[in-house]
C-alpha positions as CSV (number, residue, x, y, z in Angstrom):
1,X,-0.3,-8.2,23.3
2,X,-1.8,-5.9,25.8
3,X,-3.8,-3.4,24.8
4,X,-2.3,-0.8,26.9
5,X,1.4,-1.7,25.1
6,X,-0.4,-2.0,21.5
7,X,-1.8,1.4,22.3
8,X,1.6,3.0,22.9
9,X,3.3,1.1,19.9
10,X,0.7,2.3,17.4
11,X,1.0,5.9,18.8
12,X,4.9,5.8,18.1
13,X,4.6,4.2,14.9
14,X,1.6,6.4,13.4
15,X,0.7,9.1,15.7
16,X,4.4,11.2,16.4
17,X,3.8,14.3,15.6
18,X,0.2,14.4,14.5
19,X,-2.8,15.1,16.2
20,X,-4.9,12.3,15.8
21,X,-9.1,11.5,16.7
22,X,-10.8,8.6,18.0
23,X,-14.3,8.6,17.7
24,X,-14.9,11.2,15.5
25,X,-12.9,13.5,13.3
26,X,-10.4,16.6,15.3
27,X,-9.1,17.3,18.5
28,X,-9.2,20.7,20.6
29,X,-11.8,23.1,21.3
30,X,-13.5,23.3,24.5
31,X,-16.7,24.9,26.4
32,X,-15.7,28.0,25.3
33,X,-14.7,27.7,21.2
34,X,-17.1,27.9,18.7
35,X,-17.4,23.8,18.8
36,X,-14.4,21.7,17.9
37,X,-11.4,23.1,16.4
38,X,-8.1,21.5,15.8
39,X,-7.0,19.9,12.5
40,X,-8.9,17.1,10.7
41,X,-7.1,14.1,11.6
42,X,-7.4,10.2,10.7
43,X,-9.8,8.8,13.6
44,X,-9.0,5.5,13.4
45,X,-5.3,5.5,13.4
46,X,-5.0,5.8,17.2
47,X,-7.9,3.9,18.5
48,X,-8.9,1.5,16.9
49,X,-5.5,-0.5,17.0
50,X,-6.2,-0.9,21.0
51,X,-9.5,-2.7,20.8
52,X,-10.9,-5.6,22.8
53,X,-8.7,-8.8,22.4
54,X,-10.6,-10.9,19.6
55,X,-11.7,-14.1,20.3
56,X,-9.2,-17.3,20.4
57,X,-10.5,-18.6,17.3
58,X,-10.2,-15.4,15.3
59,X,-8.8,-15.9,12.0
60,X,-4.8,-16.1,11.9
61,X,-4.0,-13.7,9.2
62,X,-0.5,-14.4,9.2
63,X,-0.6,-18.0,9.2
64,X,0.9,-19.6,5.7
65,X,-1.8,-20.0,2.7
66,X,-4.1,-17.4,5.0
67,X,-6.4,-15.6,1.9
68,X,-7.3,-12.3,2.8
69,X,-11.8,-12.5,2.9
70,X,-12.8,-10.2,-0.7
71,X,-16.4,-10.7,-0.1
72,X,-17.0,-11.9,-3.1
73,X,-18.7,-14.6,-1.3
74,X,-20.3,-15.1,2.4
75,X,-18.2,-17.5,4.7
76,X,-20.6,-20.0,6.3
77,X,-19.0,-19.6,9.9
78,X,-19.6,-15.8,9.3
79,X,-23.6,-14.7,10.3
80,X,-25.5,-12.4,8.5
81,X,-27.2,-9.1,10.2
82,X,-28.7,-5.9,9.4
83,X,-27.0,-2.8,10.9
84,X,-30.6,-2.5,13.5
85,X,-29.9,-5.9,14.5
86,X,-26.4,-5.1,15.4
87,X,-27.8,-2.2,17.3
88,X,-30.3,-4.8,19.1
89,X,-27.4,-7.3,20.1
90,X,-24.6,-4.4,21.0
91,X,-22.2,-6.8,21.1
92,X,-19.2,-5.7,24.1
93,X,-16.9,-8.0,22.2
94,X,-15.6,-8.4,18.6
95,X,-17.8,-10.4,16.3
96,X,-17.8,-11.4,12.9
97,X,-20.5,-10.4,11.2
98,X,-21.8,-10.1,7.9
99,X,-23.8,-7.3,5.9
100,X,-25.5,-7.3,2.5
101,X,-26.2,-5.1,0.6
102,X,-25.5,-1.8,2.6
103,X,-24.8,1.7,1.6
104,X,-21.7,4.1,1.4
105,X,-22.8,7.6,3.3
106,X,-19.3,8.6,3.4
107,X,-15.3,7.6,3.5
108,X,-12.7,9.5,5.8
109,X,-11.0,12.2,3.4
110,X,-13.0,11.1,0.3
111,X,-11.4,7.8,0.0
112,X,-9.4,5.3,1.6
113,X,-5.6,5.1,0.9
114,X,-3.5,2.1,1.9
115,X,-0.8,2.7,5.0
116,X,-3.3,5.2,6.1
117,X,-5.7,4.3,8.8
118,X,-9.7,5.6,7.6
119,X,-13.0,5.3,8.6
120,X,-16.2,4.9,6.3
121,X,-20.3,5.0,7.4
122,X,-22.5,2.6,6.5
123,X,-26.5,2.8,6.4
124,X,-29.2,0.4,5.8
125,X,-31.0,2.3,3.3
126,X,-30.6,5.4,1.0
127,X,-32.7,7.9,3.1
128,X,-35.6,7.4,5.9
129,X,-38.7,9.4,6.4
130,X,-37.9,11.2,9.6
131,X,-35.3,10.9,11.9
132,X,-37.2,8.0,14.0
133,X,-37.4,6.1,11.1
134,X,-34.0,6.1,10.4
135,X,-32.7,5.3,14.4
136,X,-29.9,2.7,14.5
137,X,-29.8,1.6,10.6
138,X,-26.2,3.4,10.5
139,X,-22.6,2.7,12.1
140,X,-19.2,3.5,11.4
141,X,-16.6,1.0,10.3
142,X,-13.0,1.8,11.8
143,X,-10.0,0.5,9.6
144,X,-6.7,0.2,10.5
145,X,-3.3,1.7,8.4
146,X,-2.3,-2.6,8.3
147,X,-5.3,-3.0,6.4
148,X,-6.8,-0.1,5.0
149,X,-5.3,-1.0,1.3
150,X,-8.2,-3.5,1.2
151,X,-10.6,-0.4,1.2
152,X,-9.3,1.8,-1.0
153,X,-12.0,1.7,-3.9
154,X,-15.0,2.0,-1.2
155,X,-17.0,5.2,-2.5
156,X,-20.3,7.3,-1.5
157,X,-23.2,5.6,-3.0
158,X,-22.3,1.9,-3.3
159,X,-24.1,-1.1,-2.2
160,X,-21.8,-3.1,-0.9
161,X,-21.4,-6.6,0.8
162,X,-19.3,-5.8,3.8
163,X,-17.5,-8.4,6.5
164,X,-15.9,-7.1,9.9
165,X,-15.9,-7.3,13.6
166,X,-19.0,-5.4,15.5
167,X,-18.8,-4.6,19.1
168,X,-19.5,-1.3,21.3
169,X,-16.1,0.8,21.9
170,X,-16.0,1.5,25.5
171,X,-12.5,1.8,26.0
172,X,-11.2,4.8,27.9
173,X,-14.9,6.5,28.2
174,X,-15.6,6.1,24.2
175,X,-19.5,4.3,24.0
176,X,-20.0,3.6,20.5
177,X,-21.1,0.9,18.3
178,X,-18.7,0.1,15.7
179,X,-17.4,-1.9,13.0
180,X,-13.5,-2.7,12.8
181,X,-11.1,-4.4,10.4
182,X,-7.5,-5.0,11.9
183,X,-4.5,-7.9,10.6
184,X,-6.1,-10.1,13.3
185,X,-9.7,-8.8,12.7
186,X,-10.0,-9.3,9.0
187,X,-12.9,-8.1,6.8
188,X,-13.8,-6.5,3.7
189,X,-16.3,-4.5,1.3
190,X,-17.3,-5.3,-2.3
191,X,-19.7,-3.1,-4.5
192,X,-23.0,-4.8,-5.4
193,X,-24.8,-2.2,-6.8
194,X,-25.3,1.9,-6.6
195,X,-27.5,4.3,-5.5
196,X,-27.9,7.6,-4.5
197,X,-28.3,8.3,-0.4
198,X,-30.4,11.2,0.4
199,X,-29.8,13.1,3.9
200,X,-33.0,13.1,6.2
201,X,-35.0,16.1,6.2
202,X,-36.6,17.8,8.8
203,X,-33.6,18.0,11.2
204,X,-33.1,20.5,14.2
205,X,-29.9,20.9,16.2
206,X,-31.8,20.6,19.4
207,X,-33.2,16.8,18.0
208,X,-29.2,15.9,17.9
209,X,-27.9,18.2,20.6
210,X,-27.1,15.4,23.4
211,X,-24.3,12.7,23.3
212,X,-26.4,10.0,23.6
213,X,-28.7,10.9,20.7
214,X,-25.6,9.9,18.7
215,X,-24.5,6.7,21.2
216,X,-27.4,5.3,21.8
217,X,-30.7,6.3,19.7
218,X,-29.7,7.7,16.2
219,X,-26.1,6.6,15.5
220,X,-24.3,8.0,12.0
221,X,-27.5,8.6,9.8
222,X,-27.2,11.1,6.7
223,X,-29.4,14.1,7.7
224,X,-30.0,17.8,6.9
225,X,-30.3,20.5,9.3
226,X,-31.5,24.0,7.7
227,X,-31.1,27.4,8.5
228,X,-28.0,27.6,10.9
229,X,-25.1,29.8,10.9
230,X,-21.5,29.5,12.0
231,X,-18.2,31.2,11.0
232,X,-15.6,29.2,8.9
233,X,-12.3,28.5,10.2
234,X,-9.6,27.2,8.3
235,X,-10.1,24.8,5.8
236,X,-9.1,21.6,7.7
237,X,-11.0,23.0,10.9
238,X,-14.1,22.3,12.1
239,X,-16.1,25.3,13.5
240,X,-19.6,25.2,15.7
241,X,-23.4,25.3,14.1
242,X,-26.4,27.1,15.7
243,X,-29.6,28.9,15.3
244,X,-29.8,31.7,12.0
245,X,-28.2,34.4,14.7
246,X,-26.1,32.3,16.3
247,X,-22.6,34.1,17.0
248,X,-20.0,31.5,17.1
249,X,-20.1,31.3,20.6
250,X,-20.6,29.0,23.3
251,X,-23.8,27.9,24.3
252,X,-25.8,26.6,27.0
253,X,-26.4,23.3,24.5
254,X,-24.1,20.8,23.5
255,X,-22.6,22.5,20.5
256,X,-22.7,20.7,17.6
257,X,-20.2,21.4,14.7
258,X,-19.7,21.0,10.9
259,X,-16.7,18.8,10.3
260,X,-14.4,18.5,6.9
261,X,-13.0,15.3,7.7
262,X,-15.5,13.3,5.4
263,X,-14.6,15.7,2.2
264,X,-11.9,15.0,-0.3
265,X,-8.6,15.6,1.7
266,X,-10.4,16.7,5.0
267,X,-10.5,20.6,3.9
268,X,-13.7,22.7,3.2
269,X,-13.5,24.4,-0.1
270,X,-15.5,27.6,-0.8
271,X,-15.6,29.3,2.6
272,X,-14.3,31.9,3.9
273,X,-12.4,32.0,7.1
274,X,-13.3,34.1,10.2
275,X,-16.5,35.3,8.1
276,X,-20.3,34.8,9.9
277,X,-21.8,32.6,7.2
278,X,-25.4,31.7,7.1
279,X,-26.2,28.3,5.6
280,X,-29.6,27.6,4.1
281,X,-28.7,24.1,5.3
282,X,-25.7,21.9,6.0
283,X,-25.6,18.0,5.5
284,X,-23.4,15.4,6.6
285,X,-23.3,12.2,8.7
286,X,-24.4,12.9,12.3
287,X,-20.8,11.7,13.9
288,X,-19.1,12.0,17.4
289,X,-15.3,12.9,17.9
290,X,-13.9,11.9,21.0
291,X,-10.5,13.1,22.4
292,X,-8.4,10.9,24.1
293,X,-5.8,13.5,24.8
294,X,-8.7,16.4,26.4
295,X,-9.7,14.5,29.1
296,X,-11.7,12.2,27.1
297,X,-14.1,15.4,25.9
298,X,-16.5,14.0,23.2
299,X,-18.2,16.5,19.9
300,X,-21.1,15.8,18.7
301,X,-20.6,17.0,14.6
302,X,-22.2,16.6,10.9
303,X,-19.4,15.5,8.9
304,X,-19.8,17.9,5.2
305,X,-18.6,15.2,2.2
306,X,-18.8,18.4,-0.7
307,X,-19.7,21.8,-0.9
308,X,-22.8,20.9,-2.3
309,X,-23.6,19.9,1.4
310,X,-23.3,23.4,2.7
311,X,-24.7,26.0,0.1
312,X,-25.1,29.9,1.5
């Protein structure tokens, strides 16, 4: 199928009457809001249905005695790569790939659910030194509504074994390295072990403040950013970070914003709406939104996964 007709059929099907993200977490906002401000929404359950055809020998997942992969075990066509090598080969096609022993940062509303499409972030190791140290060891995995009911028990903090299809997004002005799961793109995640991932201190806006800081250098990484203010909106809202006095405003920076949609049900709890709050820090994965329907405008945001990740 073409991917311009798979696009539309997966809009009707999933996407009528919701406002739904690509490469990140919300839609809205503009140069003049207080970062981006619409409505968490699924990211994945526009986009990544209209990736780049997968190669003829992909695995027919609807052909008769076809076992969906469990990782319980690596397949021996399937190679085995560390998220920085993936970064070093930036594949422009789908391939199959294989991780071990990688760690949960975060999951798309707190959890995956099955029919619903989610997203989760994936990191090499629990925490890095500085913010160099930790440059391309992270990378989001897209996962369709088809398949997402092979997810559903993926949490923060597990090791996990994990199969799916790298390649860099470029679709339609997105430029982002990704992992993706589809029915024809099949893959999987299975806990190994546990551990606790620790954000990376020593963050500044400005050292994230550019779209290809997220593309191209740093990627997804769990990080901390102190002393910034912004002013909540609605729970399922994002709403823009800045400097201790910053107003809420625009800026002459790329704005960067705290997002909900990596906390349990995509909502902040604990803040209050429309009220300047300073933040004696804010965590999150470093994450970009991009929206398809604004004229392909891309956020740059720090995705919150509890309170705890935004105390005041």
């Amino acid at each position: 199928m073409k991917k311009g007709i798979l696009l539309l059929v997966v809009a009707l099907a999933e996407g009528v009457g919701a406002v739904m993200g690509g490469c990140g977490d919300n839609g809205g906002g503009g140069p003049t809001d207080s970062g981006n401000d619409a409505t968490q929404q699924p990211d994945a359950t526009k986009l990544p249905d209209a990736t780049p055809d997968a190669p003829f020998d992909a695995a027919k997942t609807d052909a008769p005695g076809f076992d969906w992969p469990d990782c319980t075990s690596q397949p021996q066509n399937v190679p085995s790569k560390t998220i920085p090598e993936l970064w070093t080969d930036d594949p422009t096609t789908p391939t199959q790939v294989w991780l071990a022993g990688v760690y949960v940062t975060a999951v798309s509303k707190g959890a995956c659910e099955a029919g619903v499409a989610c997203e989760f972030i994936l990191q090499q190791d629990l925490t890095y030194g500085s913010l160099e140290a930790g440059a391309q060891h992270a990378i989001r995995a897209w996962i369709t509504s088809t398949t997402s009911t092979h997810f559903t028990s993926l949490a923060v903090g597990q090791q996990v074994n994990a199969m799916a299809w790298a390649f860099r997004e470029s679709e339609g002005g997105q430029n982002e390295l990704i992992l993706h799961v589809d029915d024809v793109e099949p893959g999987c995640a299975l806990a190994v072990g546990s551990g606790t991932p620790t954000p990376i201190q020593g963050v500044a806006l400005s050292d994230i403040g550019s779209l290809a800081a997220y593309e191209q250098i740093y990627g997804p990484l769990l990080l901390e950013v102190a002393n910034v203010t912004g002013t909540p909106k609605q729970p399922d809202q994002t709403f823009g970070l800045g400097d201790t006095f910053y107003d809420g405003g625009a800026s002459d920076a790329q704005i960067i914003s705290l997002s909900p949609y990596y906390m349990d049900g995509g909502v902040f709890v604990g803040l209050d709406a429309g009220v300047k709050t300073k933040f004696s820090s804010v965590s999150g994965v470093f994450n970009e939104y991009f929206n398809p329907d604004a004229s392909a405008v891309k956020y740059l945001e720090i995705g919150a996964r509890g309170a705890g990740d935004y105390p005041n």
